[in-house]
Structure formats: structure tokens, C-alpha cells
C-alpha positions as CSV (number, residue, x, y, z in Angstrom):
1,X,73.8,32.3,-4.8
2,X,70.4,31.5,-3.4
3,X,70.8,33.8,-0.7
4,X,72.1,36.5,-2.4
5,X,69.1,35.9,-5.1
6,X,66.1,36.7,-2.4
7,X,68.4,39.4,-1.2
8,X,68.3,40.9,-4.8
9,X,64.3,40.7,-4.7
10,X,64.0,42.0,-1.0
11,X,66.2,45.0,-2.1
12,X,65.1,45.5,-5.3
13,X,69.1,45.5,-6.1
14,X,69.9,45.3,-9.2
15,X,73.7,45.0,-8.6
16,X,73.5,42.2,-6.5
17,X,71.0,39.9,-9.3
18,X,74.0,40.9,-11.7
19,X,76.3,39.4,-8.8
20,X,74.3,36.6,-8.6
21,X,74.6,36.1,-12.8
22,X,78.7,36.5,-12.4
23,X,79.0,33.5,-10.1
24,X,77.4,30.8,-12.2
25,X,79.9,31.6,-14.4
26,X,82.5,30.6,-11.9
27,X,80.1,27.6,-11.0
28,X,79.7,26.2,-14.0
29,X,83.5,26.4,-14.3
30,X,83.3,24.4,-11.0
31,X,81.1,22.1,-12.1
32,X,83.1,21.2,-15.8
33,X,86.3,20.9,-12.9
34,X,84.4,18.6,-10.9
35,X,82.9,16.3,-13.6
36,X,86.4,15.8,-15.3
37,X,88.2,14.9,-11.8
38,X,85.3,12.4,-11.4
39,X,85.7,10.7,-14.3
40,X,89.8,10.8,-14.0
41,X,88.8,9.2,-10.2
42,X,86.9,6.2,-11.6
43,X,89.2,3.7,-12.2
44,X,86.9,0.6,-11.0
45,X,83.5,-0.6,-11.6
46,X,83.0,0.1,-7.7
47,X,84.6,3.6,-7.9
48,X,82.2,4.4,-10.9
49,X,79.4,3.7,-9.2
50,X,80.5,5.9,-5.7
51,X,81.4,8.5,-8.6
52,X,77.7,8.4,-10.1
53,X,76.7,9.8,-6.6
54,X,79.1,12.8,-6.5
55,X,78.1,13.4,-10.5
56,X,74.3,13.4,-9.2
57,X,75.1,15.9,-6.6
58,X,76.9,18.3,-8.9
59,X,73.9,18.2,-11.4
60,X,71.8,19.2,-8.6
61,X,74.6,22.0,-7.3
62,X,74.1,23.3,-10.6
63,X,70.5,22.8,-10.9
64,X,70.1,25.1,-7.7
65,X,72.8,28.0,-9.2
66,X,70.7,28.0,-12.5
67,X,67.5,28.5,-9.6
68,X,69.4,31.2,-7.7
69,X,69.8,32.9,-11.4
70,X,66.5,33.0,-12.3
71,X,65.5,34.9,-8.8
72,X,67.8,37.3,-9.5
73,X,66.4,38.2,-13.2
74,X,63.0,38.8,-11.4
75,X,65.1,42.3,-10.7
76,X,67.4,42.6,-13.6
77,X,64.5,42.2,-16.3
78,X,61.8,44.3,-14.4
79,X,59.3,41.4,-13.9
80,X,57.4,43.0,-10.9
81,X,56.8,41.7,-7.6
82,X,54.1,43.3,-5.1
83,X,54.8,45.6,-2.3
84,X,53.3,43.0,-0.1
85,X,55.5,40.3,-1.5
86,X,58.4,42.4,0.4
87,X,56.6,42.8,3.8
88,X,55.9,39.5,4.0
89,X,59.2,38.1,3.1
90,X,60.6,40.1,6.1
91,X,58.2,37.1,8.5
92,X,60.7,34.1,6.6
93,X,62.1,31.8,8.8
94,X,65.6,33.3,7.4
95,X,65.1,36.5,5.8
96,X,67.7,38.7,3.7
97,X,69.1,42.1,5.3
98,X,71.7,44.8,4.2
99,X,73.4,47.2,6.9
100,X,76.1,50.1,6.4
101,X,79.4,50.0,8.6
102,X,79.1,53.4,10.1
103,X,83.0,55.4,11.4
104,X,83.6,54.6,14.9
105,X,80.5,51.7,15.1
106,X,81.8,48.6,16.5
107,X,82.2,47.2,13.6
108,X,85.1,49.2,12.0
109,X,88.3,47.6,11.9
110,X,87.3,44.2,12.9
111,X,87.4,41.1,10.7
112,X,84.8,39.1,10.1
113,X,85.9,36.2,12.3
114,X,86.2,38.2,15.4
115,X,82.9,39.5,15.6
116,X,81.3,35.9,14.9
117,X,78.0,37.4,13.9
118,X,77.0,33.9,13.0
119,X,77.1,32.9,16.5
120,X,76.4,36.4,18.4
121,X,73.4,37.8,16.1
122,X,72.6,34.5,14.2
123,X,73.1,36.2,10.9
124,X,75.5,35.1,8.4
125,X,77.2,37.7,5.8
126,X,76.5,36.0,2.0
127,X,78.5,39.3,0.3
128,X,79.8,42.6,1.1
129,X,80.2,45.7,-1.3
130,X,82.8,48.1,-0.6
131,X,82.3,51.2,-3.6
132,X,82.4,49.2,-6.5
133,X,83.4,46.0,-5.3
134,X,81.8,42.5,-4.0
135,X,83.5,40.4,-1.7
136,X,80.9,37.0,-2.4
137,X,80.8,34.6,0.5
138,X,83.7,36.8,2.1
139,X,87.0,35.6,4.2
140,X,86.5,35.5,8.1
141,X,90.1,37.3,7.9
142,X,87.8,40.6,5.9
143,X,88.3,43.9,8.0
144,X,85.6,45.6,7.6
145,X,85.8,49.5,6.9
146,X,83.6,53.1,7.4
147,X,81.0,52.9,4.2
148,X,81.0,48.7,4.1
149,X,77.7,47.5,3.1
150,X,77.2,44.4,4.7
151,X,74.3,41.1,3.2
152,X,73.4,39.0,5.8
153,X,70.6,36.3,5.7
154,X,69.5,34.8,9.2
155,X,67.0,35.1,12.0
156,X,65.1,38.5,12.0
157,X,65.7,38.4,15.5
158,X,69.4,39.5,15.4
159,X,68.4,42.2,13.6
160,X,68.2,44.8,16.3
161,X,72.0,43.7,17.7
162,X,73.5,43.6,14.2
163,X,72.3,47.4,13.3
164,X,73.6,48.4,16.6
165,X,77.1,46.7,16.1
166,X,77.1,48.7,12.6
167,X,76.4,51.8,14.1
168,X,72.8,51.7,12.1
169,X,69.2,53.8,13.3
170,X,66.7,51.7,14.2
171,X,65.2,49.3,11.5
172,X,61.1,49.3,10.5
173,X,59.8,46.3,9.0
174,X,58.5,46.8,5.7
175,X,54.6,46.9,6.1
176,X,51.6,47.4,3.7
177,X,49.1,49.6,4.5
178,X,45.6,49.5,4.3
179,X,44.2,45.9,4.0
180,X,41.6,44.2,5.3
181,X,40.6,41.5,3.4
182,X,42.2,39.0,2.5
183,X,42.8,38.8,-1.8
184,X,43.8,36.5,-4.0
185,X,47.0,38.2,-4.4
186,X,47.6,38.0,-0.6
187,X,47.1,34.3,-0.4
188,X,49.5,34.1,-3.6
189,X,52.0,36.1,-1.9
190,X,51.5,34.0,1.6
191,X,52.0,30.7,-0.7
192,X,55.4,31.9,-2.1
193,X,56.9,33.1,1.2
194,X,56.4,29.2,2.1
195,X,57.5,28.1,-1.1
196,X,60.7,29.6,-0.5
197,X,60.8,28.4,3.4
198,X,60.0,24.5,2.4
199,X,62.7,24.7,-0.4
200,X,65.7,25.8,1.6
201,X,64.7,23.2,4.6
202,X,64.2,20.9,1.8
203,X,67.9,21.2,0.8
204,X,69.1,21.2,4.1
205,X,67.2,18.2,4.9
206,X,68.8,16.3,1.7
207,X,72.3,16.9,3.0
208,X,71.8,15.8,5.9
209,X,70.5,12.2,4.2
210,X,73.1,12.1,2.3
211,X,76.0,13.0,4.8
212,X,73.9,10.2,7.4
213,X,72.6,7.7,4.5
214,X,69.2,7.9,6.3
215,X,66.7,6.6,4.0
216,X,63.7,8.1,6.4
217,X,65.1,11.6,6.0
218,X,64.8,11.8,2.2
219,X,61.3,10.1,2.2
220,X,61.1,13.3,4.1
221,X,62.4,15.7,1.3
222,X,60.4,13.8,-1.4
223,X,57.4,14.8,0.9
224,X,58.4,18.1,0.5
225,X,59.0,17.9,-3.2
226,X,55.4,16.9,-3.7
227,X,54.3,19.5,-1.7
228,X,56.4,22.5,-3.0
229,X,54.7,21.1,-6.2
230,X,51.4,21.8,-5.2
231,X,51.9,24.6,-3.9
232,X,53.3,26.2,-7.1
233,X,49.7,25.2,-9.1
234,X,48.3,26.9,-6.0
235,X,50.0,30.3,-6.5
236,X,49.4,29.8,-10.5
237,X,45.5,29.7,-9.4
238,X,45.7,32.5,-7.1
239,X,47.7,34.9,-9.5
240,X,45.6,34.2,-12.1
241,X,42.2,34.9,-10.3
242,X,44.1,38.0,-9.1
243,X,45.1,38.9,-12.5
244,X,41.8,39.8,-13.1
245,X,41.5,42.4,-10.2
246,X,45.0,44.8,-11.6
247,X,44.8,47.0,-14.0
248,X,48.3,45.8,-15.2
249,X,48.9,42.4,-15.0
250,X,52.4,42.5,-16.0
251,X,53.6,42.8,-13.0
252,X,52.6,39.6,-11.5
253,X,55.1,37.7,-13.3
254,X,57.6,38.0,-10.7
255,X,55.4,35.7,-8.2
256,X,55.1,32.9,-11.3
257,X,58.6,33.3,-11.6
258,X,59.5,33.0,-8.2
259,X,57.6,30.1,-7.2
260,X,59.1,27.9,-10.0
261,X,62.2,29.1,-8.7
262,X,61.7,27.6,-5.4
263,X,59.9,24.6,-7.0
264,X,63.7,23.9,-8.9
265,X,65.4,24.2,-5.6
266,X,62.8,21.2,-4.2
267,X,63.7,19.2,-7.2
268,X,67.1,19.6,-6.3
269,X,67.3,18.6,-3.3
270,X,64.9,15.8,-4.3
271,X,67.5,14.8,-7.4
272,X,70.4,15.2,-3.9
273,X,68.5,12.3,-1.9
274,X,68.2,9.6,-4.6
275,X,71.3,8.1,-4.2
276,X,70.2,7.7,-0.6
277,X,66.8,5.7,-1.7
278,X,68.8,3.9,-4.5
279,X,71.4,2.6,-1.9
280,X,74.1,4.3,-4.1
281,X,77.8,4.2,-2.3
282,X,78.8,7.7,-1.9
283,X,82.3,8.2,-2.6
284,X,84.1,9.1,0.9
285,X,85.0,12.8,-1.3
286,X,81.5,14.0,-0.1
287,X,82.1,13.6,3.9
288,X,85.2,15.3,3.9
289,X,84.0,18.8,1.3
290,X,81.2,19.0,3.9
291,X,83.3,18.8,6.7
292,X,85.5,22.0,5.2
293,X,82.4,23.5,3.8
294,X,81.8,27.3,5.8
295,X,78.6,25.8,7.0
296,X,78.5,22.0,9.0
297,X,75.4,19.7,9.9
298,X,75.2,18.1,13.1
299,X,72.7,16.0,14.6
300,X,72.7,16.2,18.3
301,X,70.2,14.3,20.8
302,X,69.0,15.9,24.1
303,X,70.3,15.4,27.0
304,X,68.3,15.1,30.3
305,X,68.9,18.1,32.4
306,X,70.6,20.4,29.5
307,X,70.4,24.3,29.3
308,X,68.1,23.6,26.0
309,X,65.8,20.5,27.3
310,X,61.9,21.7,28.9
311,X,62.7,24.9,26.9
312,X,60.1,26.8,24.5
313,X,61.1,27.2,20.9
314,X,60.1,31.2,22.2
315,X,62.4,31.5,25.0
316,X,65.7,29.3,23.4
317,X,66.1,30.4,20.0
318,X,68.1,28.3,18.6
319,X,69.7,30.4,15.9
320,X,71.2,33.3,18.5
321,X,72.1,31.7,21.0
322,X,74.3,29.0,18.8
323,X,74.3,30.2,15.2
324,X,72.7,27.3,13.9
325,X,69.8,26.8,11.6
326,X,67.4,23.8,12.9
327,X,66.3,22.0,10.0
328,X,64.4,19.3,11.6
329,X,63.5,17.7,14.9
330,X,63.0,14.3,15.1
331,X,61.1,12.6,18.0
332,X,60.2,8.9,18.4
333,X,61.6,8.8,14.6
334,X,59.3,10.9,13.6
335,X,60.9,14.3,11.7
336,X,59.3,17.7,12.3
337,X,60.7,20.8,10.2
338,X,58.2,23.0,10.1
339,X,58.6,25.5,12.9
340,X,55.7,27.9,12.5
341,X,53.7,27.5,16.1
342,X,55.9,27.4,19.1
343,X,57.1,24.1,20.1
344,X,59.2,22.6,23.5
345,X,62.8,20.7,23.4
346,X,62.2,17.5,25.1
347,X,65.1,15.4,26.5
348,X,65.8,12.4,24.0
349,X,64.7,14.7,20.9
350,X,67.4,15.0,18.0
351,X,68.4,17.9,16.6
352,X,69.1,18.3,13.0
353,X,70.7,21.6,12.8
354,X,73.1,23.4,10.1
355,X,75.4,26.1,11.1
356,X,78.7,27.8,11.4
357,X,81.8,25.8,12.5
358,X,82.4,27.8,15.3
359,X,79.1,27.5,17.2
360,X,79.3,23.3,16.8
361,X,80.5,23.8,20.5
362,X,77.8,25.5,21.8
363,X,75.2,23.7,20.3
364,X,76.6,20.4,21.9
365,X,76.9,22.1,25.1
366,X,73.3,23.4,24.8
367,X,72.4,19.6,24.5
368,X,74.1,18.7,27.3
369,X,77.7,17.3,25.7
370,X,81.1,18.5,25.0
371,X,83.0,17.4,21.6
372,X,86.2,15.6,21.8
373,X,88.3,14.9,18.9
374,X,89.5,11.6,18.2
375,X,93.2,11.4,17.3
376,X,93.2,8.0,16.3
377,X,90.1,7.8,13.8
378,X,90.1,11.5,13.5
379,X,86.3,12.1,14.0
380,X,84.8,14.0,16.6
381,X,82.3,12.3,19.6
382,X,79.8,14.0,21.7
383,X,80.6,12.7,24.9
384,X,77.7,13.5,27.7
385,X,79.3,16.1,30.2
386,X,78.0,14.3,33.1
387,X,80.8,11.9,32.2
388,X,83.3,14.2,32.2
389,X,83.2,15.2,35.9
């Protein structure tokens, strides 16, 4: 919903905010679901308490769709966002794309899973539209046909490959024109773009304490709560200064809108990571969704002499050449998400990564281990693939 949300407001779609509007009906339909078969599960002090958790994690699931909602109605209601807001959300660490399936591209008459554009292009599709419909968060088993219109959100760096799979021209990035100095409005607009990075590493990042029960990570994501909340009186200082400089003010609102959007999303994933802080048992239901969930978080250490270790951040990137997201590097137990200046793998970092199932392979193997599945206890080991020769 998130996804599709920003895609909305990159677009300027209004078809896809409506989209957006139609699935929180069908999650708060989830959420009622979910909330009775808790409460049917409790049937001991102890399982009330493991319950509480999940119940806390379904308020903040719907927390983030009611978010998602309100992004999309910065398109639906007209609420006006600035040409620059669009040029600049095209330099997001994941950024929102559309492509049409052209007759005889490569992409006619293959389904989904067998062109593993997660892993190939390190783009995943949220929706597709074929005429009038919307296939949202589509089956890999989709065959895609002449006149698809594919939404993707990923690295801007698969761009290029995707568009030629489709059988698209060449894309332009949206640019403005013209400027010089810097405004008000630009450093607004510059605030938001991180807003929305810093919120979806922020949930990421709150997963992953939960699914590990690492009380360092979510001091982490309460760092980032507090600073997602000073960035939003930050934007409401520049748009207001800014107000004064356009002859029509109105269409400002979008930004306000926007960044208390993304400041939900951080309270989310703050609301995710206090049952982590509050040593709450999490029942064992969580573990096992998020291992059938379509995306999977793995937390891999470096191996000495792996394809990835003494790499730059410039020449490996991490999100083509395994499909996965990285949401944090720790080093000497020290976590470091942001990923703005270029940075090295070092053997004996960890990486905290989200991504497709399919690429958890190759992101082991870039690390330097293979994944073997354990028949008896049924969980999966990285063993180091020195070992194995």
C-alpha cells in the first residue's frame, strides 16, 4: 500500500491512490480476522501475553495502511505537490516506476516468476493494470501480455534493463529547470524525500528486531522516530517561510501532508519494536508469517575472501546483483543504515538486508556461504563454503 501510495504521487495517478483506498478495505478486514483469531488463541495467562505482541503488531500494520491512504489522497483530492518534489523523488534510495509491456519485448508471455526481476533488475512489481483491471501485489505465476502496465518500486539502477526487457524507449529523469539557488521550498522538498527514505528503513529495521529480539536494533528505530519527528517541524518551517514566496499557497499542502505521512510510518515501526524493549514474548505465529511473507530478512556476516568483502558500495550494488534491500550494516555493533556517501564491505561486517526469497541464495553466496536446510529442526544454516570443499 505504501509503495503503491508514492507510486500514486510520482505519477500523479489517480487510479492507483483509488487502488490504494480499495485495499484498506480488504485490510481492515484482515485486521478484524486477525484480532478475533488472537483472542480465540489465548487460552493462558502466558499465551495472552505472546498474543499482546501480535495485537501490537497489527495496530501498527494498520497504522501504516491508514499512512499509505493518506499518500494516496495527496492525488485523489488535488492537494498539490511541486514539480521539484517529483524530480527529486526519482534520487530515493527506492523510487517508484511504471513501464508498458510492448508485442514481441521480452516480456510478453512470461510470468512473473520466470523473469525474477527482483533478483535480475532489483525491482519488485507492487501492481499491474491490464485495461481496467489491477492485479495488487501480483502472483509469480502472472503472464504478462502486449499493453501490461507494469509498477515496480526498487533501485533506479535497474531501470535501464527493465525498460529494455519491456520493450520501452529510453527513460529521462524528471528534472527541473532553471534553479540556482537554493529556496526554502527546495530544502522542504529535500527534507521530505528523506522523510520518506528514514521511514521505510525505519520499518524494515523494526522487523528485523522483532524477528531477532535485538533490543540494540530498536533503540535504533526509536533513533529514527525522533528524528523523522524533527524533521517534520523542519519541513513545516520551510513550507511556511516558502508560503510566503507563491502566489498560491494551496498547493503546498501536499508536502505537509506528505511528511506526516512518513512521520505515521516512523511511529509505526516505533509502536512494532516495543515489545522488543518491553521483553514481550512474541508468539512463535510471527516467525513463521514472515518466513511465507513475499519478502524475507536475513542477516548475513562477511566472510573473509567473499565476492562482496573489500568491495565499494559503487561497484557491488547490493540490490542488482541479489535483489535485496540493505537495511543496515552493523560493524563492531555498531548499526549504519544510512547509505548516502559510498561505503566498503569489510570481512566480519553483518548484513541486515530484506528481499525476495529467491535471491536468499545469492546473497549468502555473495558473503561467502551456502544455505543448507535442516531436516531435523527445519531451519536453514549458513554454513561457510570453505567448509564445504
Amino acid at each position: 500500500m505504501v509503495d503503491l501510495g508514492y507510486a500514486a504521487v510520482f505519477f500523479g495517478d489517480a487510479g492507483m491512490a483509488a487502488e490504494v483506498t480499495s485495499l484498506e478495505g480488504q485490510l481492515s478486514h484482515l485486521v478484524y480476522e486477525m484480532r478475533t483469531v488472537s483472542i480465540l488463541g489465548a487460552r493462558s495467562p502466558r499465551d495472552a501475553e505472546s498474543m499482546s505482541g501480535v495485537l501490537q503488531l497489527i495496530s501498527a500494520i494498520e497504522r501504516m495502511g491508514n499512512a499509505a491512504v493518506e499518500i494516496g489522497r495527496v492525488v485523489s483530492r488535488h492537494l498539490g505537490i511541486p514539480s521539484a518534489l517529483v524530480a527529486d523523488l526519482a534520487g530515493a534510495e527506492e523510487i517508484s516506476h511504471w513501464v508498458r509491456v510492448r508485442p514481441g519485448s521480452q516480456m510478453e508471455g512470461h510470468s512473473l516468476e520466470s523473469l525474477s526481476l527482483p533478483t535480475e533488475i532489483g525491482m519488485t512489481v507492487v501492481a499491474v493494470r491490464r485495461g481496467e483491471d489491477w492485479f495488487i501485489d501480483p502472483a509469480e505465476d502472472l503472464v504478462l501480455a502486449p499493453g501490461d502496465v507494469l509498477i515496480l518500486q526498487g533501485s533506479p539502477e535497474g531501470i535501464p534493463m527493465l525498460r529494455e526487457f519491456a520493450g520501452a524507449p529510453e527513460w529521462v529523469k524528471p528534472a527541473v529547470e532553471g534553479q540556482v539557488a537554493l529556496t526554502d521550498l527546495d530544502r522542504a522538498i529535500d527534507v521530505l524525500v528523506d522523510m520518506k527514505n528514514v521511514s521505510e528503513v525505519a520499518v524494515g529495521l523494526a522487523y528485523s528486531a522483532l524477528l531477532f529480539n535485538d533490543v540494540p536494533l530498536s533503540r535504533e528505530v526509536n533513533r529514527l522516530e525522533d528524528r523523522l519527528d524533527e524533521m517534520r517541524e523542519q519541513i513545516e518551517l520551510w513550507v511556511l517561510r516558502a508560503a510566503g514566496d507563491v502566489v498560491d499557497p494551496s498547493g503546498l499542502r501536499g508536502l505537509l501532508h506528505l511528511a506526516q505521512a512518513s512521520e505515521t510510518i516512523g511511529d509505526s515501526a516505533q509502536q512494532i519494536v516495543w515489545t522488543v524493549e518491553a521483553g514481550v514474548e512474541v508468539h512463535p505465529v510471527f516467525a513463521a508469517a514472515m518466513g511465507e511473507s513475499d519478502e524475507v530478512i536475513m542477516r548475513v556476516p562477511i566472510a573473509p575472501g567473499s565476492p562482496i568483502a573489500g568491495t565499494s558500495s559503487r561497484d557491488y550494488n547490493l540490490e542488482l546483483e541479489t535483489g535485496f534491500y540493505l537495511l543496515a550494516l552493523v560493524r563492531n555493533d555498531v548499526y549504519r543504515y544510512r547509505r548516502r556517501t559510498p561505503f566498503h564491505y569489510v570481512a566480519g561486517d553483518e548484513l541486515l538486508a530484506i528481499g525476495p526469497d529467491e535471491g536468499r541464495q545469492m546473497l549468502a553466496e555473495a558473503c561467502g556461504y551456502r544455505m543448507e536446510h535442516d531436516d531435523a529442526t527445519g531451519e536453514i544454516e549458513l554454513v561457510a563454503m570453505e567448509l564445504m570443499r
